[in-house]
PyMOL Python script that loads the backbone (N, CA, C, O; Angstrom):
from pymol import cmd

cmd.read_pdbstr("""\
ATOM      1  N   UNK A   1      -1.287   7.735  20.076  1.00  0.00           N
ATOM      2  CA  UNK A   1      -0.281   6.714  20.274  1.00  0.00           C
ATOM      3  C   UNK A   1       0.148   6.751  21.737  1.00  0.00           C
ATOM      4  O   UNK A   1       0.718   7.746  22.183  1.00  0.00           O
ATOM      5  N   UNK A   2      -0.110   5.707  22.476  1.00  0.00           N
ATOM      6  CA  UNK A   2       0.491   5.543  24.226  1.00  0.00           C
ATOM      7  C   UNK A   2       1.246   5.621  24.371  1.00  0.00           C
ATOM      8  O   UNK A   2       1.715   5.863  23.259  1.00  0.00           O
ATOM      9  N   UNK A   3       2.472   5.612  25.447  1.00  0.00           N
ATOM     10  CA  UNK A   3       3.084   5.451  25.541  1.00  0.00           C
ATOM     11  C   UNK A   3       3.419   4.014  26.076  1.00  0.00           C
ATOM     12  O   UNK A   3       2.685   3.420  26.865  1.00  0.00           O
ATOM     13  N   UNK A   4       4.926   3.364  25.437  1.00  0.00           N
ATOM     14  CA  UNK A   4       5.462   1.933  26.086  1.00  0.00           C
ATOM     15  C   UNK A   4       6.177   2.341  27.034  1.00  0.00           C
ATOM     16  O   UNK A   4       6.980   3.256  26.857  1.00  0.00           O
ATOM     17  N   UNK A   5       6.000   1.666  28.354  1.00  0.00           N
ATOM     18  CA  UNK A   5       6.945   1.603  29.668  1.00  0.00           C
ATOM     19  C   UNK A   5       7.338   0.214  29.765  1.00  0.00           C
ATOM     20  O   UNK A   5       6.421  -0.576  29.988  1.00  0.00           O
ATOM     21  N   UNK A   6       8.492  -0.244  29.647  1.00  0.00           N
ATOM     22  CA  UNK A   6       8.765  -1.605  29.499  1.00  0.00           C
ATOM     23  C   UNK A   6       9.149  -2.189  30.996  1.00  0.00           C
ATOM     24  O   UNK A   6      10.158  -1.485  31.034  1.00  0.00           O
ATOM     25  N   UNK A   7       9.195  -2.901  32.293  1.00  0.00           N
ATOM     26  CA  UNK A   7      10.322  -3.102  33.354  1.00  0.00           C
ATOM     27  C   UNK A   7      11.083  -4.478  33.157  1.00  0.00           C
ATOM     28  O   UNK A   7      10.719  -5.373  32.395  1.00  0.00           O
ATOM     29  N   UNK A   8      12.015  -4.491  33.837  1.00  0.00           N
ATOM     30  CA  UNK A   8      12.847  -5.657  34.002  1.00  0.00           C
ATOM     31  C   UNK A   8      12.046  -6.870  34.011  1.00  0.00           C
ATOM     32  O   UNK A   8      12.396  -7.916  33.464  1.00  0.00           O
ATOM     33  N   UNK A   9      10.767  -6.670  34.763  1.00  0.00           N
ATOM     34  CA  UNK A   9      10.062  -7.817  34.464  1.00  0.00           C
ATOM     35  C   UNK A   9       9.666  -8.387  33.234  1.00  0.00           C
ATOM     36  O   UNK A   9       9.866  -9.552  32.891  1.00  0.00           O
ATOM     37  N   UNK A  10       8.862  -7.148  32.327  1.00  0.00           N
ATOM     38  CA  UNK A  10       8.013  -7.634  31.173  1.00  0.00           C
ATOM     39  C   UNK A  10       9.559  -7.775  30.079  1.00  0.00           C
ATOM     40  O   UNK A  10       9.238  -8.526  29.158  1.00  0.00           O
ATOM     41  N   UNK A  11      10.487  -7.488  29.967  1.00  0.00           N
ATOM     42  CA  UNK A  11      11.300  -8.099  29.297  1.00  0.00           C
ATOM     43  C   UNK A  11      12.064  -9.716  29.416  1.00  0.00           C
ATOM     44  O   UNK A  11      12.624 -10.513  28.664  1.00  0.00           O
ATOM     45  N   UNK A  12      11.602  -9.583  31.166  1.00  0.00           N
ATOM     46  CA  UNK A  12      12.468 -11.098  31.498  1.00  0.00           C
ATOM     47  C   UNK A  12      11.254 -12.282  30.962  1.00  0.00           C
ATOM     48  O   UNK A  12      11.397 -13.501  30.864  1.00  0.00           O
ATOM     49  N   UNK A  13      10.027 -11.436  30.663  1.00  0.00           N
ATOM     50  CA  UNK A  13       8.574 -12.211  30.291  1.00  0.00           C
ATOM     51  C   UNK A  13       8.812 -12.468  28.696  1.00  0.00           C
ATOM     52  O   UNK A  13       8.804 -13.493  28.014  1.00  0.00           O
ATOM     53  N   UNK A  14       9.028 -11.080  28.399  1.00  0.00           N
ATOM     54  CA  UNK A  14       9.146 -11.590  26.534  1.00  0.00           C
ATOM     55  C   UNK A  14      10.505 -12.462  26.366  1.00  0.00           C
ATOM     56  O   UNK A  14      10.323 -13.119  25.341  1.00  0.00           O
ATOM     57  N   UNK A  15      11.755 -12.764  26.888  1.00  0.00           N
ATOM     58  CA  UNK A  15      12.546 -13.323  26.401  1.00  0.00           C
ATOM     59  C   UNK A  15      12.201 -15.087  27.032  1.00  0.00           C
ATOM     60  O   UNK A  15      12.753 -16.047  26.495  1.00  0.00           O
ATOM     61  N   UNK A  16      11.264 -15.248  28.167  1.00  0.00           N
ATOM     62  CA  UNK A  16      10.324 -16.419  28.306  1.00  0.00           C
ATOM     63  C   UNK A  16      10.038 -16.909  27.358  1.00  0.00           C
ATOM     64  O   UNK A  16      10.588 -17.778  26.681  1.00  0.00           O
ATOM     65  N   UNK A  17       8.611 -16.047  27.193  1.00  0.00           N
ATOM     66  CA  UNK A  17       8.276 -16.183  25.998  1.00  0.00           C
ATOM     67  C   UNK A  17       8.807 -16.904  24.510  1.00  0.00           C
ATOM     68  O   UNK A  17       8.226 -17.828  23.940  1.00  0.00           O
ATOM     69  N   UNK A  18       9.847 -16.344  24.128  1.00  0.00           N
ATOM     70  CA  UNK A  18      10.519 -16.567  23.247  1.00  0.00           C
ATOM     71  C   UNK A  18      11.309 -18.177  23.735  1.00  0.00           C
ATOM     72  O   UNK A  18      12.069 -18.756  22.959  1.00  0.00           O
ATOM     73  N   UNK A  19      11.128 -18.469  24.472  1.00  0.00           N
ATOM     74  CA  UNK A  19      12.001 -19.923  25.067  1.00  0.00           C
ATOM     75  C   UNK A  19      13.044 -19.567  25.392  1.00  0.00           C
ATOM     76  O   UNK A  19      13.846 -20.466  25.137  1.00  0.00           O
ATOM     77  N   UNK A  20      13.751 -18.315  26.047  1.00  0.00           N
ATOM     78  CA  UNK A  20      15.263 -17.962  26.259  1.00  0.00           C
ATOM     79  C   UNK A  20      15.027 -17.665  27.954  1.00  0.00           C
ATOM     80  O   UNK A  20      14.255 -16.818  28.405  1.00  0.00           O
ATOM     81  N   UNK A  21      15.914 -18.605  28.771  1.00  0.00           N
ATOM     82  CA  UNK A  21      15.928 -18.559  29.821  1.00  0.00           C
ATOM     83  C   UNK A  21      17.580 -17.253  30.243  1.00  0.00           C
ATOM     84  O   UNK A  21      18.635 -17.278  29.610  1.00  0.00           O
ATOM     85  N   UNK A  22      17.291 -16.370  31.339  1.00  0.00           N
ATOM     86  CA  UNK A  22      18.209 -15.516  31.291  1.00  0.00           C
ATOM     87  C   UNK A  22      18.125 -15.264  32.898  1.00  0.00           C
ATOM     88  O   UNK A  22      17.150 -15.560  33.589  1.00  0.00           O
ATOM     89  N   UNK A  23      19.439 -14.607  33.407  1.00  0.00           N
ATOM     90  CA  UNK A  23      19.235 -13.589  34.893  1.00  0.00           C
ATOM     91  C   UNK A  23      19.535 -12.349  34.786  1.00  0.00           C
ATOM     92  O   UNK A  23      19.334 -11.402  35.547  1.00  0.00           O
ATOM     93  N   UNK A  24      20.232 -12.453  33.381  1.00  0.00           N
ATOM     94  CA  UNK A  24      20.516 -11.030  32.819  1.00  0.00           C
ATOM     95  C   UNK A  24      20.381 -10.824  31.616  1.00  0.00           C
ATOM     96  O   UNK A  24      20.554 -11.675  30.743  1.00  0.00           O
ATOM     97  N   UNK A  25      20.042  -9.610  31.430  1.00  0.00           N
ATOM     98  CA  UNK A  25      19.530  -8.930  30.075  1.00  0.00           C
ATOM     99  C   UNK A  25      20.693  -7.955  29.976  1.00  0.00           C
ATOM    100  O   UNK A  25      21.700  -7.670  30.625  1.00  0.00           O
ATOM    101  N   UNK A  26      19.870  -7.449  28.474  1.00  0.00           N
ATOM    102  CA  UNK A  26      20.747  -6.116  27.878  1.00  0.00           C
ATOM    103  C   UNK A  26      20.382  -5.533  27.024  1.00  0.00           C
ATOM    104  O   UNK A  26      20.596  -5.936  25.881  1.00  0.00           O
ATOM    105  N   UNK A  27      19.493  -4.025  27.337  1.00  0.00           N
ATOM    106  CA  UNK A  27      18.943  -3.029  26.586  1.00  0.00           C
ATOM    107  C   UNK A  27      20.358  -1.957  26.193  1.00  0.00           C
ATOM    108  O   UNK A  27      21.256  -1.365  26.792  1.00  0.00           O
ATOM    109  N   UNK A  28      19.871  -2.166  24.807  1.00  0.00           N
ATOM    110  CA  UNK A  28      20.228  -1.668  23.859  1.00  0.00           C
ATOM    111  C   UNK A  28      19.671  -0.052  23.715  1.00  0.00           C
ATOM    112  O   UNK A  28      18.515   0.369  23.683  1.00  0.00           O
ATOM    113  N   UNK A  29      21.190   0.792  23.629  1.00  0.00           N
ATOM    114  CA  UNK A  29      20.952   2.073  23.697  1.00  0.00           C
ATOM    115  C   UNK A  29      20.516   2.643  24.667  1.00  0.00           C
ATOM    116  O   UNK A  29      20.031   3.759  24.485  1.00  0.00           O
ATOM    117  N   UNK A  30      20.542   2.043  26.097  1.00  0.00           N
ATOM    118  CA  UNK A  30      19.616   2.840  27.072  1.00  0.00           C
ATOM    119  C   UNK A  30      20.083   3.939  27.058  1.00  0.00           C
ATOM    120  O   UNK A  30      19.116   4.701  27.056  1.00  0.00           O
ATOM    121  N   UNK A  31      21.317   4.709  27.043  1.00  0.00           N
ATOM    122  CA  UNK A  31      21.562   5.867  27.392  1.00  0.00           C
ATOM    123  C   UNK A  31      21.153   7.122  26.184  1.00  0.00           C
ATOM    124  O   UNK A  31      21.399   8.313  26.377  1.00  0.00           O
ATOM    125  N   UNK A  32      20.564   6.644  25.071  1.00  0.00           N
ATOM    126  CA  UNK A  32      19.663   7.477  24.215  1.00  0.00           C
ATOM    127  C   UNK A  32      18.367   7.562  24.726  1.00  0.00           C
ATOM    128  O   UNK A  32      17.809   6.945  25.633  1.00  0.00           O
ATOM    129  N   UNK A  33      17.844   8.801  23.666  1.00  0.00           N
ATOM    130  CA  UNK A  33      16.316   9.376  24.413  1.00  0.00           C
ATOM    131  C   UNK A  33      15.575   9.244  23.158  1.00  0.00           C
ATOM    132  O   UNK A  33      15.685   9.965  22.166  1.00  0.00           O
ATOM    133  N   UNK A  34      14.693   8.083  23.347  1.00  0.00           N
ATOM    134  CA  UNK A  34      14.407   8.046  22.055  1.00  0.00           C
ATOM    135  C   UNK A  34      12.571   8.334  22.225  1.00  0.00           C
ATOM    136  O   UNK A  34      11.726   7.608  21.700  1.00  0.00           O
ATOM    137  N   UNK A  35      12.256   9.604  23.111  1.00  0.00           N
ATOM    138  CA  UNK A  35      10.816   9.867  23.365  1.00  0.00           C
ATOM    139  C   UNK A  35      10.842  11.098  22.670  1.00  0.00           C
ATOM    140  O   UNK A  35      11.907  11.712  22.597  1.00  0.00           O
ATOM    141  N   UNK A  36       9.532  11.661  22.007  1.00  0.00           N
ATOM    142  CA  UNK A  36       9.461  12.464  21.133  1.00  0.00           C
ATOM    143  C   UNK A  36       7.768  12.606  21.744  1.00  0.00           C
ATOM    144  O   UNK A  36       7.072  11.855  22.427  1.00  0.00           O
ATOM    145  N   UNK A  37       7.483  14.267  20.977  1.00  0.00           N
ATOM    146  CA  UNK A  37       6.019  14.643  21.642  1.00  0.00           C
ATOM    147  C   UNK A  37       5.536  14.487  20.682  1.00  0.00           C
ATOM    148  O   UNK A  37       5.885  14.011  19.602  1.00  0.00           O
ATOM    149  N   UNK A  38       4.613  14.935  21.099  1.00  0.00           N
ATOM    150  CA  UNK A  38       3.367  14.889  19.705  1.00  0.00           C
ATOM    151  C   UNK A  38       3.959  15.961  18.686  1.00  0.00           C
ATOM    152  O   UNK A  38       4.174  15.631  17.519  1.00  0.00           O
ATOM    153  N   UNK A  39       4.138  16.842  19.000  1.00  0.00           N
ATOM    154  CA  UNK A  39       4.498  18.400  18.284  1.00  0.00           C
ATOM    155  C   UNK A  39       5.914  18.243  17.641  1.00  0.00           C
ATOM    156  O   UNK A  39       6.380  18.931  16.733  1.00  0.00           O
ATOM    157  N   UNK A  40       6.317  17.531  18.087  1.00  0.00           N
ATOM    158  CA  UNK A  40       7.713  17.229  17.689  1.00  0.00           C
ATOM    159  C   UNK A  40       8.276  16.487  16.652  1.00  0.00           C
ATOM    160  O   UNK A  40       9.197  16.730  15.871  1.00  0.00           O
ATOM    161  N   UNK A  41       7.247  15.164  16.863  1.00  0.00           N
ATOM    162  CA  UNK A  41       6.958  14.299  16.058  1.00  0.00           C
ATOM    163  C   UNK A  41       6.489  14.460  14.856  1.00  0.00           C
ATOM    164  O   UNK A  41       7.084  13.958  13.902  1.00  0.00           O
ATOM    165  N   UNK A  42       5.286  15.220  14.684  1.00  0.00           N
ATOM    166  CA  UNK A  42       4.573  16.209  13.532  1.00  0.00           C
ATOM    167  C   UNK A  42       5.736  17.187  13.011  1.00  0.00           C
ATOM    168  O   UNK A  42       6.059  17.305  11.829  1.00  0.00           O
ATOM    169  N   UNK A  43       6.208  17.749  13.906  1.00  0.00           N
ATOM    170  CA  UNK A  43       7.562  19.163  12.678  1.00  0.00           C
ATOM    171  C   UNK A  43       8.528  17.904  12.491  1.00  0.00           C
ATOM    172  O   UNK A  43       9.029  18.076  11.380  1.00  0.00           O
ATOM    173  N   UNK A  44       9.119  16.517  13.132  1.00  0.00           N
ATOM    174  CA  UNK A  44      10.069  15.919  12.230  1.00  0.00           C
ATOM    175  C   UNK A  44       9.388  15.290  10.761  1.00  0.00           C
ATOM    176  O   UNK A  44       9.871  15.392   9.634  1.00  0.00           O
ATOM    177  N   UNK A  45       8.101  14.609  11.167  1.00  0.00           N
ATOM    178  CA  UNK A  45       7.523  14.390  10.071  1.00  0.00           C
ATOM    179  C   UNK A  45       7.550  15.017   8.562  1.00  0.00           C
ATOM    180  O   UNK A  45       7.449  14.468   7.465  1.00  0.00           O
ATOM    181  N   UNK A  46       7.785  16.848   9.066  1.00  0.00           N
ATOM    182  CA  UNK A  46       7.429  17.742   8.217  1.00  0.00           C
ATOM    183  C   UNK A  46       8.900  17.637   7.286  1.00  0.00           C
ATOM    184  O   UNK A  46       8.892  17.470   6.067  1.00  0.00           O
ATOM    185  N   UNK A  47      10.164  17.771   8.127  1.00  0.00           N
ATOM    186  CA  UNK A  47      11.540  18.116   8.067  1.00  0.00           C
ATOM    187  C   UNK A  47      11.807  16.491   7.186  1.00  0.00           C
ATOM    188  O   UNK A  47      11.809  16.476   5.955  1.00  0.00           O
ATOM    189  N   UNK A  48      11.956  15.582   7.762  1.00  0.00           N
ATOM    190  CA  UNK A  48      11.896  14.002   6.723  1.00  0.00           C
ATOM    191  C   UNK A  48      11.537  14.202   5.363  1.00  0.00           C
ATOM    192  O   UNK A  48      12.327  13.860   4.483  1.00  0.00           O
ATOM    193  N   UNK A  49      10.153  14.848   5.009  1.00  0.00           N
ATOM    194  CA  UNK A  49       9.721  14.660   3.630  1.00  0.00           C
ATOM    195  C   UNK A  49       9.912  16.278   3.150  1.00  0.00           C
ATOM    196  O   UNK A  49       9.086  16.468   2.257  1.00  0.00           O
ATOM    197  N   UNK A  50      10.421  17.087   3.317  1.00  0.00           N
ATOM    198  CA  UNK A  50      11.100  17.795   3.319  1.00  0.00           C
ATOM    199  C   UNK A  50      12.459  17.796   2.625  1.00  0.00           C
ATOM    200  O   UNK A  50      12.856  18.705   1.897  1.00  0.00           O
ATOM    201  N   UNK A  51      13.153  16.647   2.934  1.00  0.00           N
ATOM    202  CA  UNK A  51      14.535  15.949   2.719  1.00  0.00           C
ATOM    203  C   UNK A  51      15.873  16.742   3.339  1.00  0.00           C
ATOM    204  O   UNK A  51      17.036  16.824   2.944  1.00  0.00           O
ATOM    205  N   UNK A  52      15.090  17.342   4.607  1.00  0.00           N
ATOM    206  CA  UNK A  52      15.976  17.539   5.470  1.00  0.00           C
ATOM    207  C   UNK A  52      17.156  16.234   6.197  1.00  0.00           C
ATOM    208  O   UNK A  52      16.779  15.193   6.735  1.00  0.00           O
ATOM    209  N   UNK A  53      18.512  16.642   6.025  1.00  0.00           N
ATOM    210  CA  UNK A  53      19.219  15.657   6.600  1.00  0.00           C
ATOM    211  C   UNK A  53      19.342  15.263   8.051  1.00  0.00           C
ATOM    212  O   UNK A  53      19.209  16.133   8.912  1.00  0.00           O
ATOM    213  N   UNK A  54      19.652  13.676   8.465  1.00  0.00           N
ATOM    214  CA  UNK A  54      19.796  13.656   9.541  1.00  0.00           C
ATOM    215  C   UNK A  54      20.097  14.557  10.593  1.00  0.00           C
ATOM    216  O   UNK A  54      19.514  14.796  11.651  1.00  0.00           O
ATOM    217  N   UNK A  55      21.093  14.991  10.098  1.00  0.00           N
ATOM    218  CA  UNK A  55      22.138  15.989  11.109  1.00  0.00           C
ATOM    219  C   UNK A  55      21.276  17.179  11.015  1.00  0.00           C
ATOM    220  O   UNK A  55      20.909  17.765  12.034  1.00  0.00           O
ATOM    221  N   UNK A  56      20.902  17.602   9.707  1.00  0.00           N
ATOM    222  CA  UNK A  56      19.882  18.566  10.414  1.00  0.00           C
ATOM    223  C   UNK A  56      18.436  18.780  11.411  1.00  0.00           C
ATOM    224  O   UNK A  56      17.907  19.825  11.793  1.00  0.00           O
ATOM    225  N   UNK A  57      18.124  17.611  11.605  1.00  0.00           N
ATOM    226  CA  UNK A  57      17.138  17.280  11.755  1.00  0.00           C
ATOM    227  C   UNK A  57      17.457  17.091  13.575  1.00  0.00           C
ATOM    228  O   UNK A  57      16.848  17.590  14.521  1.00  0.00           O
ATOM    229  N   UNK A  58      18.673  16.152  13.552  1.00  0.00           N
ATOM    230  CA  UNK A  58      19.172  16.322  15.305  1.00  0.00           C
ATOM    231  C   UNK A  58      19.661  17.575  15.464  1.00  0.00           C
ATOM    232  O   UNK A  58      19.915  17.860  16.634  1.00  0.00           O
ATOM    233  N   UNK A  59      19.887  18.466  14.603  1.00  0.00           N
ATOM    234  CA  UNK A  59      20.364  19.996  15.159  1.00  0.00           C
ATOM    235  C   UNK A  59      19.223  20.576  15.668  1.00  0.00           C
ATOM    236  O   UNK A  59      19.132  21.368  16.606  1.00  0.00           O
ATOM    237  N   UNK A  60      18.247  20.052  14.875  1.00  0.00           N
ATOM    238  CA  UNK A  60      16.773  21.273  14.696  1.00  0.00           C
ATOM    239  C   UNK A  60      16.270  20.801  16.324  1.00  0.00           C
ATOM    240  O   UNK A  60      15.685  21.677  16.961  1.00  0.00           O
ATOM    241  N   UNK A  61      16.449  19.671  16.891  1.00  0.00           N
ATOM    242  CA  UNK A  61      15.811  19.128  17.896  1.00  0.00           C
ATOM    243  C   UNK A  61      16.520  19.169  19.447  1.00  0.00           C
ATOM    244  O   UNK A  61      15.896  19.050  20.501  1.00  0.00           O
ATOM    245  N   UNK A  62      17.949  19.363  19.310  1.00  0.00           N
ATOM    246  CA  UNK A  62      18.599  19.176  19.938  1.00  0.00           C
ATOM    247  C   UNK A  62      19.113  17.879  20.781  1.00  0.00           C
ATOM    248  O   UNK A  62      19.119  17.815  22.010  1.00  0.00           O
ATOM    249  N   UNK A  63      19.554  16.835  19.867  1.00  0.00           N
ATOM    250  CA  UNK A  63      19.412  15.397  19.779  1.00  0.00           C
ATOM    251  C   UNK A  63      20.638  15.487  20.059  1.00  0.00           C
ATOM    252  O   UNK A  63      21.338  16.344  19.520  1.00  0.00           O
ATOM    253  N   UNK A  64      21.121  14.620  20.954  1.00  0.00           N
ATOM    254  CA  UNK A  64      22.594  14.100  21.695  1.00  0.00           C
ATOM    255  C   UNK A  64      23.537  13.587  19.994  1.00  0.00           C
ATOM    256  O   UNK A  64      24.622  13.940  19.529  1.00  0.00           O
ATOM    257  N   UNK A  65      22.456  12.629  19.497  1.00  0.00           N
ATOM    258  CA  UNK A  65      23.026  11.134  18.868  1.00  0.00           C
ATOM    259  C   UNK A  65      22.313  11.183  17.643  1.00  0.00           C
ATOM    260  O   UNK A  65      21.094  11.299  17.777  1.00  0.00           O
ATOM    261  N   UNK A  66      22.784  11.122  16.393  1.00  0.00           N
ATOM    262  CA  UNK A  66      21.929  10.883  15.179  1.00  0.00           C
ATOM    263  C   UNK A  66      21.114   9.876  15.012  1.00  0.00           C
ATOM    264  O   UNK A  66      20.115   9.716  14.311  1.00  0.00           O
ATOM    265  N   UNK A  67      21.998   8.852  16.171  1.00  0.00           N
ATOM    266  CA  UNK A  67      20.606   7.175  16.542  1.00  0.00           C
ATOM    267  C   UNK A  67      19.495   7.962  16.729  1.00  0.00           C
ATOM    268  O   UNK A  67      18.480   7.862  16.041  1.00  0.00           O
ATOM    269  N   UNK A  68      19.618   8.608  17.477  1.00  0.00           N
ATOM    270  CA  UNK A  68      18.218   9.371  17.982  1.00  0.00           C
ATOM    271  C   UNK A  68      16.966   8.990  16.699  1.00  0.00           C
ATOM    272  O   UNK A  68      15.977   8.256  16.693  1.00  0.00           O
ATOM    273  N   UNK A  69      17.495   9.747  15.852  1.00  0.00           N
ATOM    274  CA  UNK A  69      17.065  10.733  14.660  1.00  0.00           C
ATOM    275  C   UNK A  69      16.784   9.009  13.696  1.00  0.00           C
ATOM    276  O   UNK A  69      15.968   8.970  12.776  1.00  0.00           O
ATOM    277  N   UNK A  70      17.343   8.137  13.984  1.00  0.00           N
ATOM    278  CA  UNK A  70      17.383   7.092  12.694  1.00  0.00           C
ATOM    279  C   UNK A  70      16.682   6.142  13.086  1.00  0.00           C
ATOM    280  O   UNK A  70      16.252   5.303  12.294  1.00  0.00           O
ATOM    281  N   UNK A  71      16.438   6.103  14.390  1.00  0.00           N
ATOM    282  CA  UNK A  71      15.554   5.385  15.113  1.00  0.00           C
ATOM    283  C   UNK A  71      14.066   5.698  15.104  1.00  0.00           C
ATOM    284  O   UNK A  71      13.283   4.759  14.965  1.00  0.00           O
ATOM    285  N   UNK A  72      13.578   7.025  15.249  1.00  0.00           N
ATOM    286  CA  UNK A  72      12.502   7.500  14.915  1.00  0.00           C
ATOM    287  C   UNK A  72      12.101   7.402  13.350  1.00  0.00           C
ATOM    288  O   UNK A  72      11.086   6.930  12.837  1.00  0.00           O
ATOM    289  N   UNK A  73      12.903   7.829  12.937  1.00  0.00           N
ATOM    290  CA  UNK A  73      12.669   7.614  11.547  1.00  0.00           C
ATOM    291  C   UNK A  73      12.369   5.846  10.786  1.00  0.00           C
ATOM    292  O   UNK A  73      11.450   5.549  10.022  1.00  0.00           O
ATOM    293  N   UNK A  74      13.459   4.933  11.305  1.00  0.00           N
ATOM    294  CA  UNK A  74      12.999   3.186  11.373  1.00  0.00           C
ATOM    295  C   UNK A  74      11.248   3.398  11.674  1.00  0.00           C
ATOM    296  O   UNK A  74      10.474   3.242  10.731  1.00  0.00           O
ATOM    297  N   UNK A  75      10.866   3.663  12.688  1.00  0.00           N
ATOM    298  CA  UNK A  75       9.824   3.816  13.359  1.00  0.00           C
ATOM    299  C   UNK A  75       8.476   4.544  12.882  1.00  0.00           C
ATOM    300  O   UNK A  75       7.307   4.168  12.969  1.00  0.00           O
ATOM    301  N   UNK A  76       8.835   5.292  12.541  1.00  0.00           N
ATOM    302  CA  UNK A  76       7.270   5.903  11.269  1.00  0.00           C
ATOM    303  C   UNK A  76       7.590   5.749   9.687  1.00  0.00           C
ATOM    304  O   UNK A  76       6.991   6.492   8.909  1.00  0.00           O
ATOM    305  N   UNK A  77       8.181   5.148   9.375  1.00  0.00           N
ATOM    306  CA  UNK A  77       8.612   4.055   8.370  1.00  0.00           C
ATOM    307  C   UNK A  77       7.685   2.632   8.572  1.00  0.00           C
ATOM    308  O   UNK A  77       6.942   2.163   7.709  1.00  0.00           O
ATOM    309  N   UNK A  78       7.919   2.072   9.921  1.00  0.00           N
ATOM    310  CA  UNK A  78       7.253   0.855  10.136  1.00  0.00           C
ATOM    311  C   UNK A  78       5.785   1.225  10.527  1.00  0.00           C
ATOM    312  O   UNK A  78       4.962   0.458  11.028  1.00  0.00           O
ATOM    313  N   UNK A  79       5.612   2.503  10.217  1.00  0.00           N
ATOM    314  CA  UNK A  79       4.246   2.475  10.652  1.00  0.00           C
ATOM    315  C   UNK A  79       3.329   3.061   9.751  1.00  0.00           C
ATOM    316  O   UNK A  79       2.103   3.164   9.794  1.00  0.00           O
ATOM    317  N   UNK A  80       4.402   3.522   8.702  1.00  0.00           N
ATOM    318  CA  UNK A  80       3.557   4.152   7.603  1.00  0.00           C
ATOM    319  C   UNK A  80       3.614   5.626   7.419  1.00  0.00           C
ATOM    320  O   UNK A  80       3.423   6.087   6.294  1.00  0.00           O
ATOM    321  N   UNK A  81       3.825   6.293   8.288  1.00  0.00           N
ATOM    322  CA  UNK A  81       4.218   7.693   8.610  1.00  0.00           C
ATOM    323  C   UNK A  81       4.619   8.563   7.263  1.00  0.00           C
ATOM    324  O   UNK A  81       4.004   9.274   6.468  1.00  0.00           O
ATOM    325  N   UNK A  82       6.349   8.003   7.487  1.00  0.00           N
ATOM    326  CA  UNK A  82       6.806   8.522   6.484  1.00  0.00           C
ATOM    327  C   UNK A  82       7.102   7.249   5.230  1.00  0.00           C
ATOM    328  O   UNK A  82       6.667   6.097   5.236  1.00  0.00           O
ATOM    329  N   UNK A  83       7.879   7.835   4.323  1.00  0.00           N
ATOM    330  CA  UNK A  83       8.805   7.270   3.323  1.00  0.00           C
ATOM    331  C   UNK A  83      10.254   6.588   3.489  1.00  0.00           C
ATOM    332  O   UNK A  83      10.962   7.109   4.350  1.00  0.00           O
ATOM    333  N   UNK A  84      10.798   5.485   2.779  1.00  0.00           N
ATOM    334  CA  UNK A  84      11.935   5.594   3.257  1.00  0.00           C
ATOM    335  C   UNK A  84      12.699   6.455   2.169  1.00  0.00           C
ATOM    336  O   UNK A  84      12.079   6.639   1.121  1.00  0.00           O
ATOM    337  N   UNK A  85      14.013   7.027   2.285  1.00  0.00           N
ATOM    338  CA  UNK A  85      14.367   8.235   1.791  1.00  0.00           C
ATOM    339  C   UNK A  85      16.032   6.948   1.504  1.00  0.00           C
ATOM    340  O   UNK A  85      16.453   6.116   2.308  1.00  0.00           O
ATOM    341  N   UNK A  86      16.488   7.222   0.345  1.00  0.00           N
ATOM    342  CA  UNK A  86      17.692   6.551   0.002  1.00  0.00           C
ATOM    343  C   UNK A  86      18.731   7.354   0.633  1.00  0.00           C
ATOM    344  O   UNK A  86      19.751   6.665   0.653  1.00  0.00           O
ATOM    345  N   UNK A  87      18.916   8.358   1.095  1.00  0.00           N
ATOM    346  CA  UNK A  87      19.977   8.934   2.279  1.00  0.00           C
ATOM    347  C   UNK A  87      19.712   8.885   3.155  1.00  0.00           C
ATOM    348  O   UNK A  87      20.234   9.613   3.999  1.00  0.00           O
ATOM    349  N   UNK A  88      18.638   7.899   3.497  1.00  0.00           N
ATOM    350  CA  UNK A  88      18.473   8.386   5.357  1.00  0.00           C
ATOM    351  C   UNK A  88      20.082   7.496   5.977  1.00  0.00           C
ATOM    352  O   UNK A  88      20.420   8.236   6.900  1.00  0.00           O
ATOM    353  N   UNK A  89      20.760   6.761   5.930  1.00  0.00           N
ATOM    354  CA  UNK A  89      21.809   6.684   6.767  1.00  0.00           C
ATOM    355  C   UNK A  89      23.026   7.748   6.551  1.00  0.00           C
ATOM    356  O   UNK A  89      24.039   7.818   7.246  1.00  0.00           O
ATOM    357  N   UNK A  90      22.723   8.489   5.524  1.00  0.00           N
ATOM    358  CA  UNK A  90      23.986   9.495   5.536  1.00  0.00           C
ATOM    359  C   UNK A  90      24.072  10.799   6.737  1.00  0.00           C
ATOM    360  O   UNK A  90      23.177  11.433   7.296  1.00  0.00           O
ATOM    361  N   UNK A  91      25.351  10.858   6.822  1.00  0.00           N
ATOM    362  CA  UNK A  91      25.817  11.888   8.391  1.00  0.00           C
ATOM    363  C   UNK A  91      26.503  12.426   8.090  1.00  0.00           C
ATOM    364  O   UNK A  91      27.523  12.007   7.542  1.00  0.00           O
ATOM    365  N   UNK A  92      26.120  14.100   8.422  1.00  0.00           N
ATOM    366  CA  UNK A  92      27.594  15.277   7.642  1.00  0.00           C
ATOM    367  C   UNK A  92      28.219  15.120   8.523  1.00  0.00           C
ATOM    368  O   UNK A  92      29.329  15.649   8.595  1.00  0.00           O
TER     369      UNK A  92
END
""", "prot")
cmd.dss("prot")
cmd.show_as("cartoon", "prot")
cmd.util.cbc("prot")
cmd.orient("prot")
């Protein structure tokens, strides 16, 4: 899996695209880290079906933000990865 590098440009391109003329944008969450390694990715994988909780799961990683953690999880969900889990929005 590559990595996405997005710039100011290719976003001012996709909201083109879309027919939305703009001079300013607004990314959402920039100040989260929502990059994960390979190795990392594989032990959350493990910890998810596991039915390890959010919060444990940003403890185990050392995650600022449980977005972190719910975002990745949205994300190998949409890709097939994992399962969705009927507590994944719960937070101790």
């Amino acid at each position: 899996m590559g990595k996405r590098i997005y710039t100011p440009e290719d976003w001012e391109k996709r909201l083109e695209q879309q027919g939305k003329q703009t001079r300013k944008i607004y990314v959402a969450c920039e100040e989260l880290n929502f990059i994960w390694s390979a190795d990392d990715l594989k032990k959350f994988r493990e910890m998810w079906r596991q039915g390890k909780s959010v919060e444990q799961i940003r403890k185990h990683f050392k995650r600022d933000s449980w977005q972190e953690v719910i975002i990745i999880a949205l994300d190998q969900i949409r890709w097939g990865y994992i399962k969705i889990r009927p507590d994944v929005l719960i937070v101790e």
